[in-house]
Backbone bond lengths (Angstrom), bond angles and torsions (degrees), N, CA, C in turn:
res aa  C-N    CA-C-N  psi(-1)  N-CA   C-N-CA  omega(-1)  CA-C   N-CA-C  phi
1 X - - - 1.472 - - 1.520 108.31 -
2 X 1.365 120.76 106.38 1.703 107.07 156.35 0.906 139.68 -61.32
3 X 1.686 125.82 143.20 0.997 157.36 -175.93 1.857 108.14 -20.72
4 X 1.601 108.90 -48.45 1.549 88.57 171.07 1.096 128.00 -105.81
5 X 1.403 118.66 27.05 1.476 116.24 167.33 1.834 99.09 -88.01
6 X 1.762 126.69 -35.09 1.081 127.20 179.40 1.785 107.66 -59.93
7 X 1.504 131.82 -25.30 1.209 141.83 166.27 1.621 110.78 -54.35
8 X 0.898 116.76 -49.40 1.406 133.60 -175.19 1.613 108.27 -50.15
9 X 1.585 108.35 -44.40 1.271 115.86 163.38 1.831 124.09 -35.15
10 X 1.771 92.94 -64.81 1.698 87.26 -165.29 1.330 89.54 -104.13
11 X 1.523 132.31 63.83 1.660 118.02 153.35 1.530 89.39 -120.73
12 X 1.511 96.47 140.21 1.515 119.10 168.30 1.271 126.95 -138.59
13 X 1.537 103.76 144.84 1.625 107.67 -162.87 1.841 101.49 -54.31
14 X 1.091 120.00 -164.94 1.503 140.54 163.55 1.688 107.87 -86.39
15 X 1.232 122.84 -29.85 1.718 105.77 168.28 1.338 96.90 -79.64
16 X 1.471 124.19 -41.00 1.382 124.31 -142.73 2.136 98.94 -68.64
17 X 1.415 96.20 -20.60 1.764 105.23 -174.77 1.089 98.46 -108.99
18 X 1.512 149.55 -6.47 1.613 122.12 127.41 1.117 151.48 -54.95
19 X 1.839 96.59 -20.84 1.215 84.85 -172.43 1.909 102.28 -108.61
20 X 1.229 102.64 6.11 1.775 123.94 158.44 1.712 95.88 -40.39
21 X 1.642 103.36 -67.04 1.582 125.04 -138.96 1.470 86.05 -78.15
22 X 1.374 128.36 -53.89 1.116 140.14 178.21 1.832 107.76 -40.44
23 X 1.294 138.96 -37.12 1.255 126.93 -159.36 1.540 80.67 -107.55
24 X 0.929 137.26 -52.08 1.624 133.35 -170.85 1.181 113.85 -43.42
25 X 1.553 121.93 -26.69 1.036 120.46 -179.46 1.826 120.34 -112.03
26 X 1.523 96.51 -2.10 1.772 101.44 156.87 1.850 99.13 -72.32
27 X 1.213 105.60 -57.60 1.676 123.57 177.78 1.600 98.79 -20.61
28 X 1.314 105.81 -77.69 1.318 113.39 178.23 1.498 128.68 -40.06
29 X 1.515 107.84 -57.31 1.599 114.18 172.27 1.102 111.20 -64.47
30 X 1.610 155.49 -28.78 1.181 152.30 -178.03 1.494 106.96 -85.30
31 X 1.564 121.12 -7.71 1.319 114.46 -177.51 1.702 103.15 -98.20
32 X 1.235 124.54 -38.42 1.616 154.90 167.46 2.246 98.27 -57.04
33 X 0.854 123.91 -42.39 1.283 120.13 -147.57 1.536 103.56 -67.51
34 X 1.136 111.97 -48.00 1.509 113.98 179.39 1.345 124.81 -60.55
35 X 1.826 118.89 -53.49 1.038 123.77 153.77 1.408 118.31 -51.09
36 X 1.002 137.55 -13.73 1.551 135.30 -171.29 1.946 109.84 -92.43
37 X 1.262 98.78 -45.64 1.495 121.42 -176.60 1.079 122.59 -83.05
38 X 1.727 115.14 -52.95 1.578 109.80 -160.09 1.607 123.72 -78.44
39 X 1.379 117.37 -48.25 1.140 146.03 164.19 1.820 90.61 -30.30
40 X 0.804 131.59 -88.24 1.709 154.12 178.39 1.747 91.30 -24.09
41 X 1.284 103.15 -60.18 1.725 103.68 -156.16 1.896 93.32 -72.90
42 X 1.126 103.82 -35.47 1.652 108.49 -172.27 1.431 105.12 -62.25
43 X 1.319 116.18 -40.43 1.578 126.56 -174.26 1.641 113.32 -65.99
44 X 0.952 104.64 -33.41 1.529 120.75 -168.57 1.825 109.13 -87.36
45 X 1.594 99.05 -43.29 1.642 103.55 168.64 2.092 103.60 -56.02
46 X 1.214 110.07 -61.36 1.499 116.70 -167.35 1.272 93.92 -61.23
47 X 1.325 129.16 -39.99 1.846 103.81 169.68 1.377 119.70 -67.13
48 X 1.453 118.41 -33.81 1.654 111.24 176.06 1.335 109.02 -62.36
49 X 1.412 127.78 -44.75 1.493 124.13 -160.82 1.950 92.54 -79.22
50 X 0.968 110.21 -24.95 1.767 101.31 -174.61 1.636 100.04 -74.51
51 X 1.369 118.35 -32.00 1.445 120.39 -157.11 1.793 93.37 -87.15
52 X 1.247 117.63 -42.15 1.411 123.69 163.27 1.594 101.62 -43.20
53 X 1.202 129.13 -53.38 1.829 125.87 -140.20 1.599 82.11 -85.43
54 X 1.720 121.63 -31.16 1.465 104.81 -174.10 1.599 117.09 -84.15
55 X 1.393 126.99 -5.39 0.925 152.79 174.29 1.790 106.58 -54.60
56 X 1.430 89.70 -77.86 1.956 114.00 175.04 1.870 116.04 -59.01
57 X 1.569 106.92 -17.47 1.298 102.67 167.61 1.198 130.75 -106.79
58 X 1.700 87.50 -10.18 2.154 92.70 154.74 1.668 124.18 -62.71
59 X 1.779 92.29 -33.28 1.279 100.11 -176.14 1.214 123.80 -84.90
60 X 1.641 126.99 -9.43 1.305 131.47 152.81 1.563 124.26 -63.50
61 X 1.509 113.90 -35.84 1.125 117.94 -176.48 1.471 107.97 -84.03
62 X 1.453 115.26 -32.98 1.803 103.87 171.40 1.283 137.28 -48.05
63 X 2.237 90.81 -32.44 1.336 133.51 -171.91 1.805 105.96 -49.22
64 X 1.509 92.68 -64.11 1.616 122.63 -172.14 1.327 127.93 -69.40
65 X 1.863 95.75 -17.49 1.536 106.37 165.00 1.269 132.18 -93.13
66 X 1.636 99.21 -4.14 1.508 108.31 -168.32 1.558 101.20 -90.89
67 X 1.494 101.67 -23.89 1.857 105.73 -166.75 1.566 100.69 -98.06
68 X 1.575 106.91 17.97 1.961 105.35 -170.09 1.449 109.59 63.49
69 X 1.131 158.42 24.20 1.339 145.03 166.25 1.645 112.85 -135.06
70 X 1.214 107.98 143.81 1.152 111.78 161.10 2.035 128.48 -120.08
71 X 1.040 97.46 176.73 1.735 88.78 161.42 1.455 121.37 -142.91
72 X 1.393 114.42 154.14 1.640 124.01 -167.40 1.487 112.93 -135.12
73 X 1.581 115.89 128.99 1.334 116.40 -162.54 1.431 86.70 -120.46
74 X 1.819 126.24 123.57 1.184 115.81 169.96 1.791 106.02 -100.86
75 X 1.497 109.49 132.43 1.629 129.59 163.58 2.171 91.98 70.60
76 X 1.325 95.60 10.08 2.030 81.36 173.14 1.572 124.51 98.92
77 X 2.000 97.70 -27.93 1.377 119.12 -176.77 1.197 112.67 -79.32
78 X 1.597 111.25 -59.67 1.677 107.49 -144.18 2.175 100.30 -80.71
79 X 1.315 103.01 -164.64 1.460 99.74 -162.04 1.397 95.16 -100.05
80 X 1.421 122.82 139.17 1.450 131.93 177.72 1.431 113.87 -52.47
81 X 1.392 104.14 124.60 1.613 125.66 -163.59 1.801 108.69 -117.26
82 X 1.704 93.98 130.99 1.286 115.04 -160.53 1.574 93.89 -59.49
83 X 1.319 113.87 166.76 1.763 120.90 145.39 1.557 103.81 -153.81
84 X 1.008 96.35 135.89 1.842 116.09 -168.17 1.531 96.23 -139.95
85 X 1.455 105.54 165.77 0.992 108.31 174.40 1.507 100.73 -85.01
86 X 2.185 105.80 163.16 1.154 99.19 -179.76 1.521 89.76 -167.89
87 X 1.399 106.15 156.79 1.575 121.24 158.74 1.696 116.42 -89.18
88 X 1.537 107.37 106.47 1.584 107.49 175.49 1.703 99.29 -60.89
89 X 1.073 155.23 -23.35 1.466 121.87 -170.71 1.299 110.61 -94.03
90 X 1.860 114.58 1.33 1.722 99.66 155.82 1.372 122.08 -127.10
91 X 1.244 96.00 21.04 1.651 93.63 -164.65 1.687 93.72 -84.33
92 X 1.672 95.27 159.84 1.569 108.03 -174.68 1.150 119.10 -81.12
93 X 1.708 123.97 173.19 1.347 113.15 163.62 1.585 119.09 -50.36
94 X 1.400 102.81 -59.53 1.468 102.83 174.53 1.616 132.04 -38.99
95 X 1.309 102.53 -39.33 1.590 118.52 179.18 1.912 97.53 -67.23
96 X 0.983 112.50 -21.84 1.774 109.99 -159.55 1.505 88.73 -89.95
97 X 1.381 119.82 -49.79 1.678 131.15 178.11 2.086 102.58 -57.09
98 X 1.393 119.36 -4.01 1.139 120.15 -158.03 1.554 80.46 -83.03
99 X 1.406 94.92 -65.89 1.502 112.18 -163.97 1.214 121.51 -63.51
100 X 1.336 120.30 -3.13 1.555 126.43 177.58 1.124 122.00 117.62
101 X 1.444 145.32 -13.83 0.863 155.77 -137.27 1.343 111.81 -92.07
102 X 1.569 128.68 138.41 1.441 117.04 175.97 1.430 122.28 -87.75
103 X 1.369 138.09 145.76 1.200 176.62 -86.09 1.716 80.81 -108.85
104 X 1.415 118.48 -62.44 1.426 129.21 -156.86 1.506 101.89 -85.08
105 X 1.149 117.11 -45.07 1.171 105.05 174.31 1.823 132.99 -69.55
106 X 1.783 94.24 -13.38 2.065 96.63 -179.94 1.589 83.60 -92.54
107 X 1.252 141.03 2.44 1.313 125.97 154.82 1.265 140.75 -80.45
108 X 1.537 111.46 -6.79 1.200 136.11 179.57 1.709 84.11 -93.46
109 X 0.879 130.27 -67.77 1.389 132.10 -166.72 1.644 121.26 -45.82
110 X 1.323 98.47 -48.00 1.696 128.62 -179.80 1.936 77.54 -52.41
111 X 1.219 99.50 -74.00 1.618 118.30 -135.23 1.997 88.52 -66.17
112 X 0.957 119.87 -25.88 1.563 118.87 158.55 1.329 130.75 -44.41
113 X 1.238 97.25 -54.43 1.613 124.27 -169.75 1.424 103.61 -62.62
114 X 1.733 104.80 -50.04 1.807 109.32 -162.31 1.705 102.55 -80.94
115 X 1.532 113.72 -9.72 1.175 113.70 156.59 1.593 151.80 -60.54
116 X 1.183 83.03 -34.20 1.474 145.51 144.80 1.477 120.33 108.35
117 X 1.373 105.24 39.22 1.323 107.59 172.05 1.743 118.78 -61.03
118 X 1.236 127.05 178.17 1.576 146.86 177.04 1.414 120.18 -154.83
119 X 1.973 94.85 148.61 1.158 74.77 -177.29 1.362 98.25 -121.94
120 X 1.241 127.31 126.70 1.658 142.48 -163.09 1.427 91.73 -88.72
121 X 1.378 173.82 -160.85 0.950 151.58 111.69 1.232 126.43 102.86
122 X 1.558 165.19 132.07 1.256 171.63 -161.82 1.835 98.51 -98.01
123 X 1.300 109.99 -34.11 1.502 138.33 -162.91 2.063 101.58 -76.56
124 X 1.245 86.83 -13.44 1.785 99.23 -154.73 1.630 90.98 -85.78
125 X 1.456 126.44 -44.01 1.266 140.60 -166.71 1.701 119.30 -69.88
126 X 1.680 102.78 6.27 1.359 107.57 178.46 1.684 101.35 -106.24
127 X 1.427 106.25 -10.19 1.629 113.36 173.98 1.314 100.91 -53.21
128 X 1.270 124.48 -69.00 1.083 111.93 -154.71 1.462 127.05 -60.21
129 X 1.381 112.96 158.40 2.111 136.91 -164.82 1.298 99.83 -71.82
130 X 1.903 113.64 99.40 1.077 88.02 159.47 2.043 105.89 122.39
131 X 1.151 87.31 -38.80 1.597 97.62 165.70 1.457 114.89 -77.77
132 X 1.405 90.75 119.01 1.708 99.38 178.72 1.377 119.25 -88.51
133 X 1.446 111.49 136.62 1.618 135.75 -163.01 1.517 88.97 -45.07
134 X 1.126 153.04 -56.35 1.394 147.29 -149.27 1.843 99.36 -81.22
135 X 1.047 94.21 -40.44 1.703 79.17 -175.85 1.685 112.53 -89.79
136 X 1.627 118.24 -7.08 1.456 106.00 154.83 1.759 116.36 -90.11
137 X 1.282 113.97 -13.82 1.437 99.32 153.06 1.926 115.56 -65.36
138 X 1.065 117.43 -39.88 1.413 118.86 -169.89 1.649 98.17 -47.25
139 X 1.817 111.86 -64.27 1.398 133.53 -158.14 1.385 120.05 -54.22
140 X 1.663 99.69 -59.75 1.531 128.45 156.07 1.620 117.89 13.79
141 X 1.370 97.68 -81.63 1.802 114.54 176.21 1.323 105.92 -49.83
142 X 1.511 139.67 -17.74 1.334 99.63 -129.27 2.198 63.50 -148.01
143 X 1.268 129.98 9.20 1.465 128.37 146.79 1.271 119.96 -41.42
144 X 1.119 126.86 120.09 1.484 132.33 156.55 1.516 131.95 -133.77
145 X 1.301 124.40 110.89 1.329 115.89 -144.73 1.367 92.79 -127.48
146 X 1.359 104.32 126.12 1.416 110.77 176.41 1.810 124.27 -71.85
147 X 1.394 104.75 129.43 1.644 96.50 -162.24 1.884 97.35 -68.50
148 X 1.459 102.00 143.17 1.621 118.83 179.34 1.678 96.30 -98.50
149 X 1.516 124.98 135.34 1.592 102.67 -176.34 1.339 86.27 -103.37
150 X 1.444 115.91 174.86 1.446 121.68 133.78 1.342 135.17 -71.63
151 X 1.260 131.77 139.86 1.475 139.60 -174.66 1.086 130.40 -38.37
152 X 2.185 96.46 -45.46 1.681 95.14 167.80 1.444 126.84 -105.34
153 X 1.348 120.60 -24.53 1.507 115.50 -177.31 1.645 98.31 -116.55
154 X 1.709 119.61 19.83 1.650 110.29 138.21 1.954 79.46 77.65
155 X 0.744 140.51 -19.38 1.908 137.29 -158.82 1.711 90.63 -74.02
156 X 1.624 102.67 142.69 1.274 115.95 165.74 1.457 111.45 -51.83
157 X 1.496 129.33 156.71 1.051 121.02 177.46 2.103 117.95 -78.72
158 X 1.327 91.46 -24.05 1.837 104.84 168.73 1.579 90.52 -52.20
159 X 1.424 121.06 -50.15 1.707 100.00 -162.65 1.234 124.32 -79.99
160 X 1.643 127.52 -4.10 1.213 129.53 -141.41 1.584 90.12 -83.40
161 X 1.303 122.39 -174.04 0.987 138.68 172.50 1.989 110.91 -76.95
162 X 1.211 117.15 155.83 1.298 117.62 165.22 1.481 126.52 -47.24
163 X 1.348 115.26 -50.81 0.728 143.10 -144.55 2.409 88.06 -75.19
164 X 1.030 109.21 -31.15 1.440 88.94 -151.29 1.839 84.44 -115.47
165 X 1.421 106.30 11.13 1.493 104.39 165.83 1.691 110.12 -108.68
166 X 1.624 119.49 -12.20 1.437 95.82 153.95 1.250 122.08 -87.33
167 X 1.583 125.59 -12.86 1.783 118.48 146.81 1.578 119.28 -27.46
168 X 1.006 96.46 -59.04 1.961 98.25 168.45 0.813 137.04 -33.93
169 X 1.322 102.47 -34.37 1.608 128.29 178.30 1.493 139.62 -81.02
170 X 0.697 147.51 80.01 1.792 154.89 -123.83 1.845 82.83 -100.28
171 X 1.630 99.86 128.87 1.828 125.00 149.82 1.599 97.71 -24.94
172 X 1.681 105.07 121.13 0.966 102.81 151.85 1.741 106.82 -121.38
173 X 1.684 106.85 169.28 1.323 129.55 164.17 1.477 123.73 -58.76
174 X 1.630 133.96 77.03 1.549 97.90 -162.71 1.390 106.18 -95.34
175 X 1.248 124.04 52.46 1.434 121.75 123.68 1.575 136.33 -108.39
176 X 1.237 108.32 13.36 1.638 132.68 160.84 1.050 118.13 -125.74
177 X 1.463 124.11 5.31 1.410 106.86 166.36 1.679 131.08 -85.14
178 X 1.099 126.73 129.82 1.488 111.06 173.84 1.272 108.55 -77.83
179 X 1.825 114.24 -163.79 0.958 146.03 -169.11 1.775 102.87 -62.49
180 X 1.059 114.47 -54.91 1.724 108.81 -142.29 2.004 75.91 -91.04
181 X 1.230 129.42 -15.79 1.717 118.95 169.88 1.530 110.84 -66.67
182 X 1.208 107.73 -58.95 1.747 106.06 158.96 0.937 137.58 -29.52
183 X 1.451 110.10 -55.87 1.563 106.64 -178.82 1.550 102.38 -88.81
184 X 1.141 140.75 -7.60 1.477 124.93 140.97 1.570 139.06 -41.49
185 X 1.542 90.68 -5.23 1.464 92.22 179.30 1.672 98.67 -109.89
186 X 1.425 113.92 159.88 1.085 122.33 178.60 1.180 141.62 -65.27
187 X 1.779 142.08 118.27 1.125 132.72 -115.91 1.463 148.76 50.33
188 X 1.366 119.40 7.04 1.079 137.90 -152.09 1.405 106.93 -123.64
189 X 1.268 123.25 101.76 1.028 112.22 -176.98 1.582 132.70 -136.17
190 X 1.091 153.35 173.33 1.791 126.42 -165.28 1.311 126.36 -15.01
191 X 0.957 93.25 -90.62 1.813 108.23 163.83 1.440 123.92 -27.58
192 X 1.168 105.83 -63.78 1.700 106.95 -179.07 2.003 92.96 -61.83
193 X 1.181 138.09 -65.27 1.219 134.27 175.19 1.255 114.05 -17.49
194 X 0.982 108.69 -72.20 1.666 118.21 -175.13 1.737 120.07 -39.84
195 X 1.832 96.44 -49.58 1.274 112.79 179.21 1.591 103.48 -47.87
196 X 1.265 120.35 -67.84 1.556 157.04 162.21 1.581 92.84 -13.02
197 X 1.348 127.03 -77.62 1.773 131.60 -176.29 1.426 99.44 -64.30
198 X 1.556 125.58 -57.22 1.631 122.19 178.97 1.576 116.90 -34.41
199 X 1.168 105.95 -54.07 1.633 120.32 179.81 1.228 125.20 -63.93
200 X 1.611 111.17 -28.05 1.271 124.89 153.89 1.492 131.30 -59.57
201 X 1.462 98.77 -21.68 1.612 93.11 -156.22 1.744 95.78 -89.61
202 X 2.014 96.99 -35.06 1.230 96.50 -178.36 1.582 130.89 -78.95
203 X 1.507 97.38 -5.26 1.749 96.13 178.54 2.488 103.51 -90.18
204 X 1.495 78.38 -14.05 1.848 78.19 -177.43 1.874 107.89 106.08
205 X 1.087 96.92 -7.49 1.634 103.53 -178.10 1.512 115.17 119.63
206 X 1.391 110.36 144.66 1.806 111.87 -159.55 1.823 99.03 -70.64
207 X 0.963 106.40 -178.78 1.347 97.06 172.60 1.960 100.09 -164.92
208 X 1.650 92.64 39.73 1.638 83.64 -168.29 1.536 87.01 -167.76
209 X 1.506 163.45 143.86 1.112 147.13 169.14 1.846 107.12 -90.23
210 X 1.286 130.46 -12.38 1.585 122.71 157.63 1.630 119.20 -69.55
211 X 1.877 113.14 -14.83 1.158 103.74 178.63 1.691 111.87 -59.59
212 X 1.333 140.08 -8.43 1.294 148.26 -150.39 1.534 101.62 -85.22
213 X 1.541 93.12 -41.66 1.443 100.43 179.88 1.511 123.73 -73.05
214 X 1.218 130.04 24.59 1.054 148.55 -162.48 1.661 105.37 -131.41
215 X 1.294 132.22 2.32 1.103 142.61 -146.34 1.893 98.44 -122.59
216 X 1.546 113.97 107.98 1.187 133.19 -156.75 1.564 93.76 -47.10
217 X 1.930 100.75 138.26 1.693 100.44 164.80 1.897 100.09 82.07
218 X 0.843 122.21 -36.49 1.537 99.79 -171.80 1.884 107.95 -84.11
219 X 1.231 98.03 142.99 1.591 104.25 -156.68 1.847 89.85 -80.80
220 X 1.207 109.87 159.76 1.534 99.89 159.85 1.586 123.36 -83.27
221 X 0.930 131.51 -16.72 1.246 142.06 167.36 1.607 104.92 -50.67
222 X 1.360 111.29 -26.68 1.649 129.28 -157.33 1.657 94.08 -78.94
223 X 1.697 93.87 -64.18 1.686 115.88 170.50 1.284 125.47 -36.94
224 X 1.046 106.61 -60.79 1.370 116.65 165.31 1.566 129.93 -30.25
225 X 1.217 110.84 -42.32 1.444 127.32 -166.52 1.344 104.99 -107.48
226 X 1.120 119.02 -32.95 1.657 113.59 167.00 1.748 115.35 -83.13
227 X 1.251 113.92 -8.66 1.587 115.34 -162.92 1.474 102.33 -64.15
228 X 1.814 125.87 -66.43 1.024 110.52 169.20 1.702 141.00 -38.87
229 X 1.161 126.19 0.46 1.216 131.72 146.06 1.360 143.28 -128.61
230 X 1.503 72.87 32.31 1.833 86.73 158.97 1.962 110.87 -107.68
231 X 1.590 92.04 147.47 1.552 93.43 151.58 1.075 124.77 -147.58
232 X 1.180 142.31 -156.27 1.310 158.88 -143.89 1.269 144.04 -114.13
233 X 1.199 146.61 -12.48 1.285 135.25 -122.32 1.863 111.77 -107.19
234 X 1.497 100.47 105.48 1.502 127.06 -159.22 1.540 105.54 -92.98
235 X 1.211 106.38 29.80 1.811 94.83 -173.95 1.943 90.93 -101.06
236 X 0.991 128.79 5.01 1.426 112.13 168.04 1.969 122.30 -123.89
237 X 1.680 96.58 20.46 1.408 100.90 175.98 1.489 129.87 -62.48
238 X 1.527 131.67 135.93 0.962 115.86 -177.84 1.482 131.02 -91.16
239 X 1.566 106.84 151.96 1.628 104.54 -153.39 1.490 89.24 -119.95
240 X 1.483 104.13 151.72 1.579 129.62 163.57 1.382 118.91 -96.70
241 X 1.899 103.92 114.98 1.694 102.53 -168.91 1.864 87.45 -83.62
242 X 1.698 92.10 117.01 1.513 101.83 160.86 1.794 123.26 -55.32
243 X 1.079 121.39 -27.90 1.755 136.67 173.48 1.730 98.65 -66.22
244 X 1.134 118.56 0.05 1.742 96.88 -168.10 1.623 100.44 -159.06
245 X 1.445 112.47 -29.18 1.385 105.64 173.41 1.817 116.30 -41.34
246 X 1.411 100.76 165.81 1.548 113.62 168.47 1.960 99.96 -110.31
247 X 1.138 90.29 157.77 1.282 116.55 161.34 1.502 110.17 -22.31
248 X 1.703 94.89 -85.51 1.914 105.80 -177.90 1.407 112.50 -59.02
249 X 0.979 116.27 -13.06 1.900 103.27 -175.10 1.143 87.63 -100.28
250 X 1.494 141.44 -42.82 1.822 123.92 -170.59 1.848 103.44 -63.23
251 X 1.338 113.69 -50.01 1.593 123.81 173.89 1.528 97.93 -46.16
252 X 0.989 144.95 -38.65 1.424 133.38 -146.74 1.269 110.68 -86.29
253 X 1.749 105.72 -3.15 2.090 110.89 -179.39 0.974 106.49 -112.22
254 X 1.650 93.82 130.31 1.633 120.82 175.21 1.738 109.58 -16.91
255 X 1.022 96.76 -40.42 1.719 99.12 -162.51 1.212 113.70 -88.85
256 X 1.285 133.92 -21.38 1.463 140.92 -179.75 1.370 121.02 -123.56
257 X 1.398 120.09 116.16 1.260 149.68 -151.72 1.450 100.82 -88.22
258 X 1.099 118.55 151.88 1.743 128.39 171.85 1.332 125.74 -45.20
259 X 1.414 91.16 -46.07 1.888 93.63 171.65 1.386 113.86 -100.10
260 X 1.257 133.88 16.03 1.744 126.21 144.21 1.219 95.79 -99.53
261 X 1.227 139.48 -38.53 1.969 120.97 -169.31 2.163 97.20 -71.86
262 X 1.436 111.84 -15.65 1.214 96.61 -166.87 1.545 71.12 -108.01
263 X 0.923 172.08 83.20 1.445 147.20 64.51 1.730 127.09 -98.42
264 X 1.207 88.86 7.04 1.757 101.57 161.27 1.422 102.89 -85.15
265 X 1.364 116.68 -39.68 2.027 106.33 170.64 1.190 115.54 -88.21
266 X 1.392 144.27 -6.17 1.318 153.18 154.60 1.730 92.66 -62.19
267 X 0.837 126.81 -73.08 1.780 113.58 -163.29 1.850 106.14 -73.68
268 X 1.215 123.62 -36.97 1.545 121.74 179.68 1.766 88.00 -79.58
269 X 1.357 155.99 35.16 1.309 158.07 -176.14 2.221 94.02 -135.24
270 X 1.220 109.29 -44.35 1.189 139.32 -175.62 1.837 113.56 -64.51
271 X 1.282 89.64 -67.56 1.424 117.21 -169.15 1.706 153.18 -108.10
272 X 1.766 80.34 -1.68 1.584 126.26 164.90 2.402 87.04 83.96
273 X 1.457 76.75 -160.98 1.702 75.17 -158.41 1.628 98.70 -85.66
274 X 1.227 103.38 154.35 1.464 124.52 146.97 1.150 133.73 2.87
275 X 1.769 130.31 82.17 1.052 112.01 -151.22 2.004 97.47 -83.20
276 X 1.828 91.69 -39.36 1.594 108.70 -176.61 1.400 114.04 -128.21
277 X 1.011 148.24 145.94 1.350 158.40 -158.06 2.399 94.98 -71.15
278 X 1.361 81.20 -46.12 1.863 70.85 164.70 0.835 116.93 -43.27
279 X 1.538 128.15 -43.91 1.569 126.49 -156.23 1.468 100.18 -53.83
280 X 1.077 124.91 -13.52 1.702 123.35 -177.91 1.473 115.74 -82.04
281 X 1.298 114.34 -11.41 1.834 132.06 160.75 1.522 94.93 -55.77
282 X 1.062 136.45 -38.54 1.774 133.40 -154.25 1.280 99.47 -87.59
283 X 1.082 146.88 -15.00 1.335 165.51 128.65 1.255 123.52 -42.05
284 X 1.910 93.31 98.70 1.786 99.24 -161.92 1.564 118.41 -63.36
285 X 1.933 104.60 -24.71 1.656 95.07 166.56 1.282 118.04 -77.78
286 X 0.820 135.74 15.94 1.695 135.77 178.38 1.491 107.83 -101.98
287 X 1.319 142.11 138.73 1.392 120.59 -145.22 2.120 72.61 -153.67
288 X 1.128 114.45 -168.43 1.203 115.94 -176.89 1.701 115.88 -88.10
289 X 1.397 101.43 -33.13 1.890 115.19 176.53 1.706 90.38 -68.85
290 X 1.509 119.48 -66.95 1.612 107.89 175.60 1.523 127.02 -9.80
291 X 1.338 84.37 -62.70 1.639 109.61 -154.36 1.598 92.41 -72.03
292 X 1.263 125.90 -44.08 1.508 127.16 -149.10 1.963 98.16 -78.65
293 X 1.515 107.88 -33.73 1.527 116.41 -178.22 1.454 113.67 -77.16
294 X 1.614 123.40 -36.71 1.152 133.71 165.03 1.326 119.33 -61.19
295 X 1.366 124.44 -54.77 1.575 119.30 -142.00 1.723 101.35 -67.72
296 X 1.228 116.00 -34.30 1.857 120.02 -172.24 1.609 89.80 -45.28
297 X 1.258 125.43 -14.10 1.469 107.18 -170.61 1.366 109.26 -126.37
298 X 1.145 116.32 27.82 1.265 122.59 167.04 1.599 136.21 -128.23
299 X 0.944 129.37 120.14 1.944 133.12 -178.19 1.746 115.32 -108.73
300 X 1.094 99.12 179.82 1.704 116.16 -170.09 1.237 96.85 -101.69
301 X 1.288 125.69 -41.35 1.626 143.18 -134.56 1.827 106.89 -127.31
């Protein structure tokens, strides 16, 4: 075939190359249109319907605030739980189970109360052992505590002076006291409690009421104000028979350090056992302050 019959091929009139240009470019827009449009229109629906859903849940919550109640669904599962307003120093078990609360924890609460703690304060209800930060933010709002006056100047008891709210407060044992007695006292609150029983468990029992003050985190200013109603009673502390202990269990008290518990069994290893608790004077790390903080916790027998 020559060369200009193959020419003949690509020459085209002037309609014949409009209407070329003309479909190439429907071609084009129908290939572009979806990607161009849909994505966009889809994006814009899921913001209206989200901006709608925040709309309808303002208006539930305005709903629930206007009538005092609200409701709280924890993780989607459990059954929607009332919140009303309420006074924690009378509300019931049942009323505490209203609001969500678990079994162990309105027993810590109960068992506060009949102690006779109070809670003056909305602020007071994070004391308690065991209550988790999310559900005293939940509760919080919705505290109402009826003011208690005093007899003679009629004053809420939140305003009174310090002084005539640790009157309120009845001597306790702090080696029988628990948790929710502690934090009945002033300044004292979960945490510091715990520290307070922890320290107990590991020295064997106080045997002195300033040992408290020795108890990590509590300020002395704190001490101070709780001291007059604290006391004592050391007739059931537990003692370490120096004649038979090991190593790791004498090391393991607050009060005796690695290298006096390991040279109290270096010389009773030496010198057979213990005739008298002095014998621990012969013992160049044992000094007289040593000896005087240790010995309440130590026997022959």
């Amino acid at each position: 075939m020559k060369a200009n019959q193959w020419k003949e091929y690509f020459v085209f009139s002037k309609k014949e190359r409009i209407g070329i240009i003309t479909m190439l470019i429907i071609l084009i827009g129908i290939w572009f249109l979806p990607a161009a449009f849909s994505p966009d229109d889809q994006t814009d629906n899921q913001k209206l319907e989200a901006f709608r859903a925040q709309i309808a849940a303002l208006k539930i919550k305005d709903t629930a605030a206007s009538n005092n109640i609200d409701t709280y669904v924890e993780n989607g599962n459990t059954p929607i739980v009332s919140l009303f307003y309420f006074d924690p120093n009378t509300l019931s078990f049942s009323g505490w189970k209203k609001l969500g609360l678990p079994d162990k924890t309105i027993a810590t609460i109960t068992n506060y109360i009949s102690k006779g703690g109070k809670f003056r304060k909305p602020e007071d209800l994070a004391k308690i052992y065991g209550l988790r930060k999310t559900d005293y933010e939940r509760l919080a709002p919705y505290v109402k505590i009826e003011n208690l006056y005093h007899k003679e100047g009629k004053l809420p008891i939140a305003e009174l002076p310090l002084q005539h709210e640790q009157k309120t407060i009845k001597a306790i044992d702090i080696n029988s006291a628990d948790t929710t007695i502690f934090i009945a006292l002033p300044g004292i609150g979960s945490k510091l409690a715990n520290r307070i029983i922890n320290f107990r468990q590991k020295l064997g029992g106080f045997y002195a009421v300033d040992q408290v003050a020795e108890v990590y985190g509590l300020p002395d200013s704190t001490f101070q104000k709780i001291r007059p109603k604290l006391l004592c009673n050391a007739k059931d502390i537990h003692k370490i028979n120096i004649n038979t202990t090991t190593l790791d269990d004498l090391k393991a008290h607050p009060y005796i350090k690695f290298q006096v518990a390991n040279a109290v069994i270096q010389y009773r290893n030496q010198h057979g056992n213990f005739q008298s608790l002095n014998d621990l004077k012969y013992i160049p790390l044992i000094n007289d302050e040593v000896f005087q903080k240790m010995v309440p916790y130590l026997t022959l027998y």
